[in-house]
MDTraj code that builds the backbone (N, CA, C; nanometers):
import mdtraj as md
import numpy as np

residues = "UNK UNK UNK UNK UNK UNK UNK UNK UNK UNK UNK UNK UNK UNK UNK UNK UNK UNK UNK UNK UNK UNK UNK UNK UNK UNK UNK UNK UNK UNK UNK UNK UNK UNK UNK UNK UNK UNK UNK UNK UNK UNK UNK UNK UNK UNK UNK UNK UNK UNK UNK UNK UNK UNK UNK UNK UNK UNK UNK UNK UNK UNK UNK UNK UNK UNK UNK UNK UNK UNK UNK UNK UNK UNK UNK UNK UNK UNK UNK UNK UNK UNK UNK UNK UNK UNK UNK UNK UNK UNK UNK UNK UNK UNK UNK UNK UNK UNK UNK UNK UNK UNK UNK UNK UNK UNK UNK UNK UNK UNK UNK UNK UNK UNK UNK UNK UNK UNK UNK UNK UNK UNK UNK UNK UNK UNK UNK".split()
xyz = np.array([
    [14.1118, 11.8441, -7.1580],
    [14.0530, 11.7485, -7.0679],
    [14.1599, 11.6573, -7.0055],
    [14.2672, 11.6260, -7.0539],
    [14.3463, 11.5815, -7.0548],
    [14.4370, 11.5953, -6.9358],
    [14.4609, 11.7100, -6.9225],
    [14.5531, 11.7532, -6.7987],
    [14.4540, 11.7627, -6.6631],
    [14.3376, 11.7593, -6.6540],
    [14.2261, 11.7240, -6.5754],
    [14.2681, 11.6229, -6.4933],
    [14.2790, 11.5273, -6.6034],
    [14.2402, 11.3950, -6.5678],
    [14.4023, 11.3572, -6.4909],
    [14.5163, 11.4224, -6.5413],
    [14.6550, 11.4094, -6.5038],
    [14.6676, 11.4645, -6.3525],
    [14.6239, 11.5931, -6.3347],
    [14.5630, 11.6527, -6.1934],
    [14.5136, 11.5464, -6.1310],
    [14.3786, 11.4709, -6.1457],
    [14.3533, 11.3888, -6.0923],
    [14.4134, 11.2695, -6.0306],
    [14.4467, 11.2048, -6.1880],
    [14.5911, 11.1040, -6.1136],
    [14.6815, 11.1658, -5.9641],
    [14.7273, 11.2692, -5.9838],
    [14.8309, 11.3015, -5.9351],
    [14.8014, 11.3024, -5.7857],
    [14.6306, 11.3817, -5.7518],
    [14.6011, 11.3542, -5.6350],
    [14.6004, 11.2319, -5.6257],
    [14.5339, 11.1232, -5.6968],
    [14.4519, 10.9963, -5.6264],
    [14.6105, 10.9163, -5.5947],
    [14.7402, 10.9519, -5.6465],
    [14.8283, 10.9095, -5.5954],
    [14.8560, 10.9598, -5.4703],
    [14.8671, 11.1062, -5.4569],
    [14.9222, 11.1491, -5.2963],
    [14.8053, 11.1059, -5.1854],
    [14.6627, 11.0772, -5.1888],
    [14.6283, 11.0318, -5.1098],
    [14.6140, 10.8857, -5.1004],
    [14.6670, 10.7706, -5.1862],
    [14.6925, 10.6490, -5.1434],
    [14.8428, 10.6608, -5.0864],
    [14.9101, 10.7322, -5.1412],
    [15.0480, 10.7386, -5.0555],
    [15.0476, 10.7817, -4.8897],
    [14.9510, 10.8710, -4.8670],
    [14.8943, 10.9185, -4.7478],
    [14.8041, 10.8269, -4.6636],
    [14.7340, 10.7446, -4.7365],
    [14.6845, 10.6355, -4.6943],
    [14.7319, 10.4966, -4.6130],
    [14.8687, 10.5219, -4.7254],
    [14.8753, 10.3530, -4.7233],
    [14.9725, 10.3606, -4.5949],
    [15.0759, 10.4998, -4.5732],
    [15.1692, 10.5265, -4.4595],
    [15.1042, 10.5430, -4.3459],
    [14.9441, 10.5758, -4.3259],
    [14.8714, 10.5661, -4.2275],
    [14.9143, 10.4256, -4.1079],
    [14.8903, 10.4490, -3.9637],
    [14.9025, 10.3660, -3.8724],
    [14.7994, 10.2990, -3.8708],
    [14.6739, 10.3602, -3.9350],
    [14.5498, 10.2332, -3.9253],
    [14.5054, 10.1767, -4.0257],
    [14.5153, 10.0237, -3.9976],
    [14.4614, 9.8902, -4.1054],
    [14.3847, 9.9395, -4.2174],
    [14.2689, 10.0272, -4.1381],
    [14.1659, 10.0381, -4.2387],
    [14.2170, 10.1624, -4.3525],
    [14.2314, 10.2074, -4.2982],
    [14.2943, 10.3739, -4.3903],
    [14.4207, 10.2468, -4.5304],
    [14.5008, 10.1758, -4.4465],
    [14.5365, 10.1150, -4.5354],
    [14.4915, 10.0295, -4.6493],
    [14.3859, 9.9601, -4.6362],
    [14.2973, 9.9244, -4.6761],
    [14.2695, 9.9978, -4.8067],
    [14.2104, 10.1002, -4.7768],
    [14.1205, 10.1910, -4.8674],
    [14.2534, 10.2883, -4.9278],
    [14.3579, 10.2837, -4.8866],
    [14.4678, 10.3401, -4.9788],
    [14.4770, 10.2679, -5.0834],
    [14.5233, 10.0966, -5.0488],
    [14.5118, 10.0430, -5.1673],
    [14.4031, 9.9976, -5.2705],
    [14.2966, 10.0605, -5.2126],
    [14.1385, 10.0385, -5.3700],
    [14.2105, 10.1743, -5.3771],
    [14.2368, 10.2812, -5.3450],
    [14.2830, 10.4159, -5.4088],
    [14.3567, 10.3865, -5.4913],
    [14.4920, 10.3421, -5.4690],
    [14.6099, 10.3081, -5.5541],
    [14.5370, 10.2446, -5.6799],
    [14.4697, 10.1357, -5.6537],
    [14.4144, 10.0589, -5.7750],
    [14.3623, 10.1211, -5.9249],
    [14.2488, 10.2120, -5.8660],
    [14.2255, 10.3621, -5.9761],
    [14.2756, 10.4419, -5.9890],
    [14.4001, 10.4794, -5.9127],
    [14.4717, 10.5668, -5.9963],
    [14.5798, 10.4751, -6.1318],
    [14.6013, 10.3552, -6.1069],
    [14.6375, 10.3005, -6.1735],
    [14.5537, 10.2325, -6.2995],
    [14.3993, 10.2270, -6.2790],
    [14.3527, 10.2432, -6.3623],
    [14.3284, 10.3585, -6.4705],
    [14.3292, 10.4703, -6.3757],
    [14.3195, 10.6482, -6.4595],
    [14.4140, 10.6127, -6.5515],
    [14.5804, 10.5988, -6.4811],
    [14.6875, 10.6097, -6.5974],
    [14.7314, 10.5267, -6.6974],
    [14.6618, 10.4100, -6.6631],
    [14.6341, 10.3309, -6.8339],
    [14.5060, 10.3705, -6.9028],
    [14.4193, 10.4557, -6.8784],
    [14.3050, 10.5302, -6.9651],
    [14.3936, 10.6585, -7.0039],
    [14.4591, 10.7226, -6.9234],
    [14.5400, 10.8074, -6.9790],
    [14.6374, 10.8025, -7.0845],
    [14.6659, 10.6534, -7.0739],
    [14.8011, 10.6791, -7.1592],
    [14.8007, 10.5937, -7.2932],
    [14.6325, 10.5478, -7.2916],
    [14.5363, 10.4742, -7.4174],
    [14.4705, 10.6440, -7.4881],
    [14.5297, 10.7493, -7.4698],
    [14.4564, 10.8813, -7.5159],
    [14.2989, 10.8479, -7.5244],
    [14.2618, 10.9369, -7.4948],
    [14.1029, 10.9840, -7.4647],
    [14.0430, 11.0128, -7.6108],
    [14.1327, 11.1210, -7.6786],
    [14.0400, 11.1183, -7.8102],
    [14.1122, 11.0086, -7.9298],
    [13.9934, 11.0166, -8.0023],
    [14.0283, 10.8561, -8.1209],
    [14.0462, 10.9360, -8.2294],
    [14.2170, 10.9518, -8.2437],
    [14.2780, 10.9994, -8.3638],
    [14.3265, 10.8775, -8.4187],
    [14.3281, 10.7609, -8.4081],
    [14.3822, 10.7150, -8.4958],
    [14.2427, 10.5685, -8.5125],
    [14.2870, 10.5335, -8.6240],
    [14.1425, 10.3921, -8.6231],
    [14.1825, 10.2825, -8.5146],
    [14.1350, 10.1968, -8.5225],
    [14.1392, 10.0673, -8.4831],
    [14.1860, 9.9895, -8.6017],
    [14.2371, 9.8400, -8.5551],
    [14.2830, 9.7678, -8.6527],
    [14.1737, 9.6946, -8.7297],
    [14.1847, 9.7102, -8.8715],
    [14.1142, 9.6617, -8.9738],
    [14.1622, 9.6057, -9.0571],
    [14.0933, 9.5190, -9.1122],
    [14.1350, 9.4023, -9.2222],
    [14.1760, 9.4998, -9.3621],
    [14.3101, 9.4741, -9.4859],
    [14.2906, 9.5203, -9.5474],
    [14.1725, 9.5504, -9.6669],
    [14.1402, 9.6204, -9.6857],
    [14.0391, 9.6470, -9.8083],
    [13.9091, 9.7085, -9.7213],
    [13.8824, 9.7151, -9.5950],
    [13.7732, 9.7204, -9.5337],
    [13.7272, 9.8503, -9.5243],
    [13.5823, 9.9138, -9.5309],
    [13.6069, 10.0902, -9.4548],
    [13.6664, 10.0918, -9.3259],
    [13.7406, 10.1907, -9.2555],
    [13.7442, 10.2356, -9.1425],
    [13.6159, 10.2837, -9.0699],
    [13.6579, 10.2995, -8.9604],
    [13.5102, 10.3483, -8.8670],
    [13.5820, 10.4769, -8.8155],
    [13.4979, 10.5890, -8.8351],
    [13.5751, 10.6885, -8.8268],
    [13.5832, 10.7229, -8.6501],
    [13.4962, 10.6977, -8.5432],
    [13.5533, 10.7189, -8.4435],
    [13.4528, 10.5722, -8.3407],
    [13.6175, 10.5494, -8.3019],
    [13.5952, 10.3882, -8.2110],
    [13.6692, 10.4217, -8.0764],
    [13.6298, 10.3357, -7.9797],
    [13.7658, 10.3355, -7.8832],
    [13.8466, 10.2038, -7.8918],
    [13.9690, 10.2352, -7.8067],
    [14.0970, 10.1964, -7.8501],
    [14.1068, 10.0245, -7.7314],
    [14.0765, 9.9418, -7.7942],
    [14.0700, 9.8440, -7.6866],
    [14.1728, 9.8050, -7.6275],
    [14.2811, 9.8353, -7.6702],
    [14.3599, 9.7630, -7.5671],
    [14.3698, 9.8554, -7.4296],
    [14.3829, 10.0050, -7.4129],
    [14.3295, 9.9855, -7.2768],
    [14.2308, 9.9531, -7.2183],
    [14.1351, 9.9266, -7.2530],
    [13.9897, 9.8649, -7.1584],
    [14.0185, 9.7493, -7.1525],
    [14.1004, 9.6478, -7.2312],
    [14.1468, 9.5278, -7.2035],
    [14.2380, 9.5417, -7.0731],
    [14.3354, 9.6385, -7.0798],
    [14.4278, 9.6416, -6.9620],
    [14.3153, 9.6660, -6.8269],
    [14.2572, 9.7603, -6.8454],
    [14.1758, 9.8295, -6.7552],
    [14.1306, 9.6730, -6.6662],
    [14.0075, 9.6533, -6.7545],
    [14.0046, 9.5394, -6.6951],
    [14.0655, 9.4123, -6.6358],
    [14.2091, 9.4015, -6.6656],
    [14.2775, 9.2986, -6.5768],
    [14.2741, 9.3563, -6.4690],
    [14.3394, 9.4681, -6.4911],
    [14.4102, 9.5976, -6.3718],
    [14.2972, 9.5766, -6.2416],
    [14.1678, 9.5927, -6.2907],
    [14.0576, 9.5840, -6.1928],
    [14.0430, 9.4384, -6.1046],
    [14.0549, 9.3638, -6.1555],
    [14.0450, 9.2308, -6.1326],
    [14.1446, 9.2133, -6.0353],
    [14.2787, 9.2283, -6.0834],
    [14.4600, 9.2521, -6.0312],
    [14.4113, 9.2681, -5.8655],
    [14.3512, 9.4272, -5.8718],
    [14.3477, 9.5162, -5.7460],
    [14.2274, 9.5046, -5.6343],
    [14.0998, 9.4226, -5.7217],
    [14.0406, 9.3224, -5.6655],
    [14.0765, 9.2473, -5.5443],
    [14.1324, 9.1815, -5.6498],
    [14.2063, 9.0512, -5.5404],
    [14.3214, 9.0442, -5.4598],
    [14.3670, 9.1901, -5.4784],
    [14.4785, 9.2353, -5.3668],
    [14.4188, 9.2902, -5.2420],
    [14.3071, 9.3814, -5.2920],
    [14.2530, 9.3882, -5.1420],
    [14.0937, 9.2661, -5.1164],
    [14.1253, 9.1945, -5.1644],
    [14.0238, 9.1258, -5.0736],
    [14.1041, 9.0701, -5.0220],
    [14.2482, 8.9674, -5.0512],
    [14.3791, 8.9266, -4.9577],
    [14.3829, 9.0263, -4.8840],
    [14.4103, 9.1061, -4.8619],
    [14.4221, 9.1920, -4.7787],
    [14.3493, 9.2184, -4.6732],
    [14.2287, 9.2580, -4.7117],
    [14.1283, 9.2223, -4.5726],
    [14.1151, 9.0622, -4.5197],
    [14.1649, 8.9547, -4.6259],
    [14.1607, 8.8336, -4.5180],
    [14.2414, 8.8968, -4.4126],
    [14.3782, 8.8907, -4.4979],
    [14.4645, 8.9180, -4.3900],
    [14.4781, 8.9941, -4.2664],
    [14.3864, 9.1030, -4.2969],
    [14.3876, 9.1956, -4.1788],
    [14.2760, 9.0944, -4.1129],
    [14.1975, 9.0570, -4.0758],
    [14.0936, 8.9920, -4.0480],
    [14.2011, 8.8677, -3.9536],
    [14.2777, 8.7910, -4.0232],
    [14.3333, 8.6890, -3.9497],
    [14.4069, 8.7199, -3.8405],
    [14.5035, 8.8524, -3.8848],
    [14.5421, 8.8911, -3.7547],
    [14.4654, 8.9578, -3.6436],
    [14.3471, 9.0192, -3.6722],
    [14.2897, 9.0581, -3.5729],
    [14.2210, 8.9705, -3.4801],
    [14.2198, 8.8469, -3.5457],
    [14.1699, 8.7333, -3.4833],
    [14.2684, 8.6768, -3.4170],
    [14.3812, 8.6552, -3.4246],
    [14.5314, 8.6277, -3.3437],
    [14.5590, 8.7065, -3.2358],
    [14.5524, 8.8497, -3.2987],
    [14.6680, 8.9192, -3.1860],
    [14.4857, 9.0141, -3.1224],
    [14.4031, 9.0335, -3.1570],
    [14.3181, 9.1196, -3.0884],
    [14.2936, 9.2696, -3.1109],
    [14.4164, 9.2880, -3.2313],
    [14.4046, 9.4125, -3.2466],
    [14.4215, 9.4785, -3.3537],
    [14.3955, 9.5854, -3.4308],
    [14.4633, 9.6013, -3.5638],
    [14.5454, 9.7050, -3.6007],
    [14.6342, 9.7848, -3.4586],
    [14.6971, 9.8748, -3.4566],
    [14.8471, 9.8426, -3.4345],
    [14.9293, 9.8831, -3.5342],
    [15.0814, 9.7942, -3.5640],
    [15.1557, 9.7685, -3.4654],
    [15.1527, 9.8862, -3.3331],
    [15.2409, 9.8998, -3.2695],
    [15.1907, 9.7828, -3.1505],
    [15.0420, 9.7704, -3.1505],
    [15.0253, 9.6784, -3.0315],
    [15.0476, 9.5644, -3.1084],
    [15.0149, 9.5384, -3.2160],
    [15.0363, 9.4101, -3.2782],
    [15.2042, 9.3554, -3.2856],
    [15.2987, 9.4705, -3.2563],
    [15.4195, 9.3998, -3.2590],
    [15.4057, 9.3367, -3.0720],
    [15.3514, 9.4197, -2.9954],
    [15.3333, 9.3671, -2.8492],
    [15.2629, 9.2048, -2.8542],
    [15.1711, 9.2019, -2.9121],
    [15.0899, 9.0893, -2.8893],
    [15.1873, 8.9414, -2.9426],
    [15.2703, 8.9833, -3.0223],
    [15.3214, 8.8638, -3.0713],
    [15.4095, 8.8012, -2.9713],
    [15.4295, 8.7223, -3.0281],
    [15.5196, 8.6060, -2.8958],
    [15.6880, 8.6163, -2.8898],
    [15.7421, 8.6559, -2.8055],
    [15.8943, 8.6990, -2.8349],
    [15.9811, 8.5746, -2.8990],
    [16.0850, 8.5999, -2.9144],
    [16.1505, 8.5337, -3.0105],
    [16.2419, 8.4202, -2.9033],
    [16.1595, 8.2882, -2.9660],
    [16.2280, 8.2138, -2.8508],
    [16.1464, 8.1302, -2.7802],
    [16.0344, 8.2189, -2.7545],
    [15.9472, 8.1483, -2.7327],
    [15.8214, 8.0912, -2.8237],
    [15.7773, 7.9447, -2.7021],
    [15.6557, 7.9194, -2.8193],
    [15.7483, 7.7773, -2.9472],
    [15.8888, 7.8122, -2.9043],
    [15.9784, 7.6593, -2.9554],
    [16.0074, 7.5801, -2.8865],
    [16.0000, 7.4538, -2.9752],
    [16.0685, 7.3524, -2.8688],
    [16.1942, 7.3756, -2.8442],
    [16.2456, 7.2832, -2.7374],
    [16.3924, 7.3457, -2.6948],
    [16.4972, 7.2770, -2.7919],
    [16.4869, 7.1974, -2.8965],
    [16.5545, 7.1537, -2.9799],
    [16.5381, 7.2616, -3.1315],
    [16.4386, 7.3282, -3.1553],
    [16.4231, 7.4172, -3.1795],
    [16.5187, 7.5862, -3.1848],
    [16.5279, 7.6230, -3.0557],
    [16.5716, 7.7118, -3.0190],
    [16.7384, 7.7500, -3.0918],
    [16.7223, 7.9002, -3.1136],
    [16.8448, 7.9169, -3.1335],
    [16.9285, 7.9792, -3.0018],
    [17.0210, 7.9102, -3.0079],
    [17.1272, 7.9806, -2.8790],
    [17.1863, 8.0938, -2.8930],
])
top = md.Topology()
chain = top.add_chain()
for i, resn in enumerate(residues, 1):
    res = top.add_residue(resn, chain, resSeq=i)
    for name in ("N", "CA", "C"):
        top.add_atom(name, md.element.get_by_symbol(name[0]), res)
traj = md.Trajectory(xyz[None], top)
């Protein structure tokens, strides 16, 4: 099951990599919630799937013969939270500039901006 799930990773990486090099905002966007779960997959991956070994127990106590392993679902869950709040910044951000420049395609967005120089005061300015 294991190498499944490694397959998997492996795509959900080449298409956020494919994503994120995309020319459009949105494709970028949705590369990085991609990126996010594959980075979640490979800390479930690398917390192993089956429960060969116990969990931590007090001495003298029974063991539980099959538990899962919390510290990745602890990671998991920051990780989620982490990638959360990277793309919701992210769509502010795309959002603010589209509200600035009018557009959300890179190449017009380097057009829309204001050349260098201008838009300063003249004490400002570099010579």
């Amino acid at each position: 099951m294991e190498p499944i799930f490694a397959l998997a990773f492996g795509v959900m990486i080449a298409v956020a990599a494919y994503l994120i090099l995309s020319r459009n905002m949105l494709r970028v966007l949705l590369g990085l919630l991609v990126l996010g779960n594959a980075a979640n997959l490979a800390i479930f991956l690398a917390g192993r799937l089956g429960s060969r070994v116990p969990p931590l127990v007090e001495a003298g106590e029974a063991t539980v013969a099959v538990s899962a392993n919390p510290l990745p679902q602890a990671l998991i869950l920051t990780a989620i939270v982490i990638s959360f709040s990277l793309v919701a910044f992210t769509a502010v951000l795309f959002e603010n500039a589209y509200k600035r420049l009018g557009t959300l395609d890179p190449d017009a967005m380097r057009d829309a901006e204001t050349p260098p120089g201008e838009g300063l005061r003249d004490d400002e300015r570099r010579e």
